[in-house]
N, C-alpha and C positions, 0 to 999 in steps of 0.2 A: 435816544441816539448816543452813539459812543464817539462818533465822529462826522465832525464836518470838513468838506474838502470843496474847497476854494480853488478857482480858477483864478488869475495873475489879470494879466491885459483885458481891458472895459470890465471889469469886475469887480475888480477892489476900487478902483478909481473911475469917472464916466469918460467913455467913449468921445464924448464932447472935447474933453482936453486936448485929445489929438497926439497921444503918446504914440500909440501906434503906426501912425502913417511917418514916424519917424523911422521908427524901425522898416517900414516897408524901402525909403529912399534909401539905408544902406544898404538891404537887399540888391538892392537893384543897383547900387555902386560895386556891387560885391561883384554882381556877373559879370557887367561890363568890364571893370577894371580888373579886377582878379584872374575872369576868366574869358576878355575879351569878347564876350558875347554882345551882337549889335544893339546899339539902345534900341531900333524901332521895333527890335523882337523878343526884348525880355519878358513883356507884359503878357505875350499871348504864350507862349513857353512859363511861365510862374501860372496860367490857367492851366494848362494841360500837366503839371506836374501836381497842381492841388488837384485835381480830378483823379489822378492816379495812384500818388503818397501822401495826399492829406498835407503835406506842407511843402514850401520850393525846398528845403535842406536835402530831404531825401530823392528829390528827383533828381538832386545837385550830384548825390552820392555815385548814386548808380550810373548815369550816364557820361559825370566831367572827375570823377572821383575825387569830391572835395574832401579835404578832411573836417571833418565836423567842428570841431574843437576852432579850427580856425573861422570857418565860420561864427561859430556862437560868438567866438570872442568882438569878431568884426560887424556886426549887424546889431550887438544888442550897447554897440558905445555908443552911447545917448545921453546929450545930456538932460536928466530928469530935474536941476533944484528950479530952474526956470517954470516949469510948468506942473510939479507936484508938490504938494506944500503938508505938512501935518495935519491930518487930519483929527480930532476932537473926537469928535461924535460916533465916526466909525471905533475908535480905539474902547468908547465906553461900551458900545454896542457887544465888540467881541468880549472884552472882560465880563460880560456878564452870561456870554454863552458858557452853561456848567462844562462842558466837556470839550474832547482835543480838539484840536484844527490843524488842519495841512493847509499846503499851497499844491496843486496838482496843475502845472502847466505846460503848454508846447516850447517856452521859450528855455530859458538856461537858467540854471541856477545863481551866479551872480546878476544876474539882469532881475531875478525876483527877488532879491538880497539888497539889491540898490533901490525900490522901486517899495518895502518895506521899510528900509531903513529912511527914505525921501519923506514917507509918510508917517513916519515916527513908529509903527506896528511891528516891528522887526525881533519886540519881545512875546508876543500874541503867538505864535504857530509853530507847533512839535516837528515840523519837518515840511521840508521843499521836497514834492518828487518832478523833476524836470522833462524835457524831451529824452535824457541818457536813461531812463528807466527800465526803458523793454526796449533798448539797443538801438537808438532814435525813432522809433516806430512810436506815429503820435497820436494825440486825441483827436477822429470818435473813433479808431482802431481798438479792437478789444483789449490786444496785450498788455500796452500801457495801467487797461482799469487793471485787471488781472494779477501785475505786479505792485502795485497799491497797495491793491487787497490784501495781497500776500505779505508783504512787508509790513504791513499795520496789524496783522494777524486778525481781521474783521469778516465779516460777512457784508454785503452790500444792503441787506436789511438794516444793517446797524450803524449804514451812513447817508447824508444827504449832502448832494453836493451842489456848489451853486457855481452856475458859468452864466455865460451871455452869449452861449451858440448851441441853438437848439440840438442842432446835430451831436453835438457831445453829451447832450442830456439824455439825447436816445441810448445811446452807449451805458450811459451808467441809470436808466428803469431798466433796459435787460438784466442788468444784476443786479435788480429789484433794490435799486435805491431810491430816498424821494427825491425830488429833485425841483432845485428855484431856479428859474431865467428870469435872469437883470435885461429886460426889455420885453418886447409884444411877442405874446407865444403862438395868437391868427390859429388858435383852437390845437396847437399839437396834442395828441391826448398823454403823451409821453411827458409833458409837463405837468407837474403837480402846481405850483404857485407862480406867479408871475411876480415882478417886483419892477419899480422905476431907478430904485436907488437899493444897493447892498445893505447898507444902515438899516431900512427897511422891514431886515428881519429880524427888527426885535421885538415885528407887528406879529410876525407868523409862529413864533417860537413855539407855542402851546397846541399847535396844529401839525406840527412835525413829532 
C-alpha cells in the first residue's frame, strides 16, 4: 500500500467519547440562531437534507444560502481538551505503518488540526483533505474520493482507507480500495476487515 486514508470523527478517537453529538448541538444552534429556523423543525429538516446532500452544510447552501466558511468555523468550536486526551498507543501504531497517511474528512480542516493536535498525532499525517475538496460535495459522494486520488497522485488499489460509516467504504471499494470499518460491518461485502478499536490495525497490517 502507498497510502492510508483515515477518516476524523469516531475513527481516530471511539464514538463513546461523545465528540460528536457536540458538534451536532452547534449545528443545530447554527439553524436556529443563525438562521432562525424553528427548533421543533431542525431535526426532521437535517434528515431530509442528509438523504439528499449527504450532510446538513450543503442542504444549508442551496436552500438558506449559508456561507460555508462560516458555518465550519461555527459548528466545529468545541471544546475537545476535556474530552480527548493524548493518545500513546494510537501514535505508536501509526509510526510503525511504513507509508503516508492522510485525514480524509466531512468536517474542516481546523477541526481535524485541533482534534490531532488534542491527541498528540498532529505529526503522524502528510495531509488533511476536508469537506472544501470537491467544492463541499462530501463522503460517500464520488467526487470528494476522486480528488484525493488525484491530488495524492494514487490509484485506489494503492490505498486502504479506514472510516466508521459503512456507506463511505462503499465509495472507496468502487475504486477498488481495501477497506477497515471501526465497528460491526452485519456482513457488507464492500467491507474488507472489521475493527473495534483503530489501534487495532496493527493486528491487520500483513493482510492489507
Amino acid at each position: 500500500m502507498k497510502k492510508y486514508i483515515f477518516d476524523l470523527d469516531n475513527t481516530l478517537y471511539s464514538h463513546t467519547l461523545k465528540v460528536f453529538p457536540l458538534i451536532d448541538q452547534r449545528i443545530n444552534m447554527y439553524m436556529t440562531t443563525r438562521l432562525g429556523i424553528p427548533e421543533p423543525g431542525v431535526d426532521s429538516l437535517r434528515r431530509q437534507y442528509w438523504k439528499l446532500y449527504g450532510v446538513t452544510l450543503n442542504g444549508l447552501m442551496v436552500h438558506y444560502d449559508v456561507d460555508p466558511e462560516d458555518y465550519l468555523e461555527y459548528v466545529h468550536d468545541v471544546d475537545l481538551k476535556h474530552i480527548l486526551k493524548p493518545d500513546e498507543e494510537l501514535k505508536t501504531v501509526l509510526k510503525e505503518i511504513p507509508c503516508s497517511k492522510v485525514i480524509f474528512t466531512n468536517g474542516s480542516r481546523a477541526h481535524a488540526e485541533n482534534v490531532l493536535q488534542t491527541m498528540g498525532l498532529e505529526d503522524l499525517f502528510d495531509d488533511i483533505f476536508d469537506v472544501r475538496v470537491a467544492s463541499f460535495r462530501p463522503k460517500p459522494f464520488p467526487e470528494p474520493y476522486l480528488e484525493v486520488l488525484k491530488i495524492m497522485d494514487v490509484q485506489g488499489k494503492d490505498c486502504v482507507m479506514i472510516d466508521d460509516i459503512p456507506e463511505n467504504l462503499k465509495t472507496a471499494k468502487h475504486f477498488d480500495m481495501k477497506t477497515i470499518l471501526i465497528g460491526k460491518s452485519n456482513g457488507q461485502r464492500h467491507i474488507d476487515i472489521c475493527l473495534d478499536n483503530v489501534s487495532d490495525i496493527k493486528t491487520v497490517k500483513n493482510l492489507l
